[in-house]
Z-matrix of the N, CA and C atoms (Angstrom, degrees):
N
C 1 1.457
C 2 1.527 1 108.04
N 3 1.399 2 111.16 1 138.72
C 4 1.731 3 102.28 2 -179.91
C 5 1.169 4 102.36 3 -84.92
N 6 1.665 5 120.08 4 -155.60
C 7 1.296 6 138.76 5 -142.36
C 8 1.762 7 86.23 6 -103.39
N 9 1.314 8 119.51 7 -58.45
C 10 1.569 9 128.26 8 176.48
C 11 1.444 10 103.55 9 -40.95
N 12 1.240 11 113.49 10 -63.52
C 13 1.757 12 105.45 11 176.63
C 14 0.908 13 123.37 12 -68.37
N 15 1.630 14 133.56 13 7.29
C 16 1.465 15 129.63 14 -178.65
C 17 1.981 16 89.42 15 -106.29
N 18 0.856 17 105.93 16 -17.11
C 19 1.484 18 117.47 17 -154.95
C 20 1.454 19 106.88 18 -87.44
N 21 2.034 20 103.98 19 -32.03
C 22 1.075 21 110.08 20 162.78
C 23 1.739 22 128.72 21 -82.04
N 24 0.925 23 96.21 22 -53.19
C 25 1.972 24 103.50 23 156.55
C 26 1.219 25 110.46 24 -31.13
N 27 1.227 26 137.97 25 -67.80
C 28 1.178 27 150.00 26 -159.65
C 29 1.540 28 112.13 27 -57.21
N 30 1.559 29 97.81 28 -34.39
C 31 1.532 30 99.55 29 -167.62
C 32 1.277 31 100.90 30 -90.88
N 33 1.394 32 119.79 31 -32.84
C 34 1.827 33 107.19 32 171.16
C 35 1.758 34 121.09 33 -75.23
N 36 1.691 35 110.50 34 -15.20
C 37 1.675 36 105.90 35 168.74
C 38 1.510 37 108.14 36 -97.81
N 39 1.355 38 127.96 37 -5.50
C 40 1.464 39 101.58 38 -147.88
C 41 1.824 40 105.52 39 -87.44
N 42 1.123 41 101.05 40 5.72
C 43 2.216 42 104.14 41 173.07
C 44 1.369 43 102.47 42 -88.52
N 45 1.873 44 129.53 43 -9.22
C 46 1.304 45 116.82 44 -146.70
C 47 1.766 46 105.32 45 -102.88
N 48 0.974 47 146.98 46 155.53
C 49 1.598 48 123.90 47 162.85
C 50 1.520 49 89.99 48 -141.15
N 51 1.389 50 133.56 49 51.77
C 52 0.996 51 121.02 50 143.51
C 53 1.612 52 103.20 51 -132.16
N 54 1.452 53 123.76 52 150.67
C 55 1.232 54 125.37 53 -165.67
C 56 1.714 55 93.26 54 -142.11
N 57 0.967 56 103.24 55 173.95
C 58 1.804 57 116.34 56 173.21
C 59 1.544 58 104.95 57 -141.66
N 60 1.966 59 110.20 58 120.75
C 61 1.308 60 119.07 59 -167.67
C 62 1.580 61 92.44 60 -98.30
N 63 1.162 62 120.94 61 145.60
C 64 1.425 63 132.55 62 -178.84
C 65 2.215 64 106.04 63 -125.98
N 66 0.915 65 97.69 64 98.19
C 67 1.240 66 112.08 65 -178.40
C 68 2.242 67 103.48 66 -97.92
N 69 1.681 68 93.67 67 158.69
C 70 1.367 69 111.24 68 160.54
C 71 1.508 70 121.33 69 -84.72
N 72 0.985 71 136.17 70 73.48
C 73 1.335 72 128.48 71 162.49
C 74 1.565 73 138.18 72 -1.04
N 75 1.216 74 139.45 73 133.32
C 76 1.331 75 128.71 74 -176.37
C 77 1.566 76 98.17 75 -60.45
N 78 1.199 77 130.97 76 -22.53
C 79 1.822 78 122.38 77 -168.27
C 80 1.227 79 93.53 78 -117.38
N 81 1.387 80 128.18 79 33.09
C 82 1.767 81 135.30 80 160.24
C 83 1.616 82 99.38 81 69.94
N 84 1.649 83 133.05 82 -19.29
C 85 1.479 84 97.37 83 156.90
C 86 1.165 85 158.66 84 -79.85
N 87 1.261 86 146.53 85 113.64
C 88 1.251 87 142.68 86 -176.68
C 89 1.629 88 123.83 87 -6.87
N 90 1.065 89 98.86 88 117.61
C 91 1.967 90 103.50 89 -163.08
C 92 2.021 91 96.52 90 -113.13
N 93 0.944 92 134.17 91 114.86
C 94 1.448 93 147.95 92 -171.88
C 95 1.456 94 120.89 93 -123.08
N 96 1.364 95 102.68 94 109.76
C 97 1.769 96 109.76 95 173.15
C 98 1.327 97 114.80 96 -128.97
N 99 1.064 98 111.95 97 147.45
C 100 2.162 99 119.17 98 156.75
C 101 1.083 100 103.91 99 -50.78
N 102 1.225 101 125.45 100 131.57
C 103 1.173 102 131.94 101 151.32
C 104 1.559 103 122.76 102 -116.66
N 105 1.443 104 149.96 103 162.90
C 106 1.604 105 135.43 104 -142.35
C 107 2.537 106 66.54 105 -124.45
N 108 1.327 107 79.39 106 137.12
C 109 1.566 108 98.42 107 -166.20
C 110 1.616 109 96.66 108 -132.40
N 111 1.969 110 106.91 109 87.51
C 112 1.927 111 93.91 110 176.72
C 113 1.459 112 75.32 111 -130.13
N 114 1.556 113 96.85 112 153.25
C 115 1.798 114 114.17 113 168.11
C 116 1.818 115 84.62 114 -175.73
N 117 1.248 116 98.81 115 143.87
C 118 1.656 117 132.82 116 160.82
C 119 1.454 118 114.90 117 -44.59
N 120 1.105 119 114.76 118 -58.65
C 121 1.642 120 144.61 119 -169.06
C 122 1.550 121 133.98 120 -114.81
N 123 1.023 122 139.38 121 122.58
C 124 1.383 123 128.59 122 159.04
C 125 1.853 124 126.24 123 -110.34
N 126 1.575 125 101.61 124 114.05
C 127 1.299 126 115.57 125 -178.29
C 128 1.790 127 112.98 126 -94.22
N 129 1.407 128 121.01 127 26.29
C 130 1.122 129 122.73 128 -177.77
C 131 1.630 130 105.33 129 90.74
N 132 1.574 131 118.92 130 3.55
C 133 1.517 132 110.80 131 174.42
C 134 1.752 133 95.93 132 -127.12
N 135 1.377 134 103.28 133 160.88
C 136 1.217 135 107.78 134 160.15
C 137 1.693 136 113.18 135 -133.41
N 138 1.146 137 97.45 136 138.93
C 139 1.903 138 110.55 137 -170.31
C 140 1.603 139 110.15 138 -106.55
N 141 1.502 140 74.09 139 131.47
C 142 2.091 141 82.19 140 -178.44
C 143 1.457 142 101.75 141 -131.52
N 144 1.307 143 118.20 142 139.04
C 145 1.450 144 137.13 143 155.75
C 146 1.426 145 112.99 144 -58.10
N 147 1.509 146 107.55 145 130.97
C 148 1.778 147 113.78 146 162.29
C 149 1.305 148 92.47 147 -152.74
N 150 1.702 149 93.94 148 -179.90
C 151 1.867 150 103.76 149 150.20
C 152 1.680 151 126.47 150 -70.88
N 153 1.260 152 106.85 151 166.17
C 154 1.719 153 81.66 152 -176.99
C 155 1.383 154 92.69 153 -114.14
N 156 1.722 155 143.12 154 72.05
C 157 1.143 156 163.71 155 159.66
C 158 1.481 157 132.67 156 -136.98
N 159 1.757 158 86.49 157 16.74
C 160 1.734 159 100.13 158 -156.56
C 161 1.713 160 86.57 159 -97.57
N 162 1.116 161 107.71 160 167.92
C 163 2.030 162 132.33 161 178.61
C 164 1.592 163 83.62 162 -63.66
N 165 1.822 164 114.48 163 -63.14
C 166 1.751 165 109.22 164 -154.35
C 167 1.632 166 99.15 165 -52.23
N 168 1.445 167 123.19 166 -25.75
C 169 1.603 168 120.06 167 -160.07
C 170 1.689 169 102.83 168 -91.79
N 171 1.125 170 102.21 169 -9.73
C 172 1.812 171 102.24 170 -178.86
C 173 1.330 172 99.05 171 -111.88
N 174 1.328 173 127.98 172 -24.72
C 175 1.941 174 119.04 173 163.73
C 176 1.361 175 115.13 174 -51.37
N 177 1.885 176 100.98 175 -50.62
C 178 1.514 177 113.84 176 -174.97
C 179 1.293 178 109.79 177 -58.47
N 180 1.445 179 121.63 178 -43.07
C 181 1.404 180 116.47 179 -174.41
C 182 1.092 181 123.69 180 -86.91
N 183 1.475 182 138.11 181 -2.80
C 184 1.707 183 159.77 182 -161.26
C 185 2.308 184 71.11 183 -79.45
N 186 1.190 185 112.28 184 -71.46
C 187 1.893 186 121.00 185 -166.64
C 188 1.404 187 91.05 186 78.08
N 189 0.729 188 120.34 187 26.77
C 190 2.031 189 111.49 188 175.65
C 191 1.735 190 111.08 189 -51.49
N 192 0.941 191 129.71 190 155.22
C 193 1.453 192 127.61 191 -169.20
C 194 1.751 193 94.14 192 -65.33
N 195 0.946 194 128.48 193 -44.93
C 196 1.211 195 135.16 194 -171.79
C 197 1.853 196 125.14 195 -63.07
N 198 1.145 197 88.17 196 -16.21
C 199 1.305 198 124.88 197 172.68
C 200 1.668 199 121.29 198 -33.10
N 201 1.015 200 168.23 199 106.62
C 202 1.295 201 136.61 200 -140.92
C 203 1.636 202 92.30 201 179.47
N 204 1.764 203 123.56 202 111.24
C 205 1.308 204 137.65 203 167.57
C 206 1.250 205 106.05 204 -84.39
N 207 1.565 206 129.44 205 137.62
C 208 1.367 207 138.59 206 -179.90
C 209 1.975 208 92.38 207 -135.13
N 210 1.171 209 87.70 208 135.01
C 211 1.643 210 82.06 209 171.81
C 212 1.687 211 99.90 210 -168.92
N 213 1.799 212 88.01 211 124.83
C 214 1.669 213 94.83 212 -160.18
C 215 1.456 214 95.40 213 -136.73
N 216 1.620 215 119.23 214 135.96
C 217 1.033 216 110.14 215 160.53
C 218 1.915 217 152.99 216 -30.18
N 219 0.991 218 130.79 217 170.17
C 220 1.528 219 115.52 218 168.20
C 221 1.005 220 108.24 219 -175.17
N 222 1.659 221 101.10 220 137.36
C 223 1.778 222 107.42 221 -155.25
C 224 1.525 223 84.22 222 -116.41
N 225 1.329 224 126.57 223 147.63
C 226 1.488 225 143.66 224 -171.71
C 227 1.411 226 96.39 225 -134.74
């Protein structure tokens, strides 16, 4: 992604700090939480705080082809 498309992303998330992580499930269904979404900058990633003993941190790390991050704003 270039600098313009990061530049554009950025400008429609960067007021938001709540996001929704969309993980693969160990039984292939889609597993979905809030997660609190703050960073300064966007370089084409976005960084979230957890524990590192959680299901979302062992889905993320399984990388199975099936594997698939969704992360979308949410206005309350």
């Amino acid at each position: 992604m270039q600098s313009a498309d990061h530049q554009k992303i950025w400008n429609l998330i960067k007021d938001e700090h709540t996001a929704v992580l969309v993980t693969v499930g160990r039984d292939g269904t889609l597993d979905s939480r809030p997660m609190g979404c703050v960073q300064k900058e966007f370089d084409g990633t976005l960084w979230f705080l957890t524990f590192k003993d959680t299901p979302k941190v062992l889905e993320i790390a399984k990388k199975s082809a099936g594997t698939r991050i969704l992360c979308s704003t949410v206005r309350l």
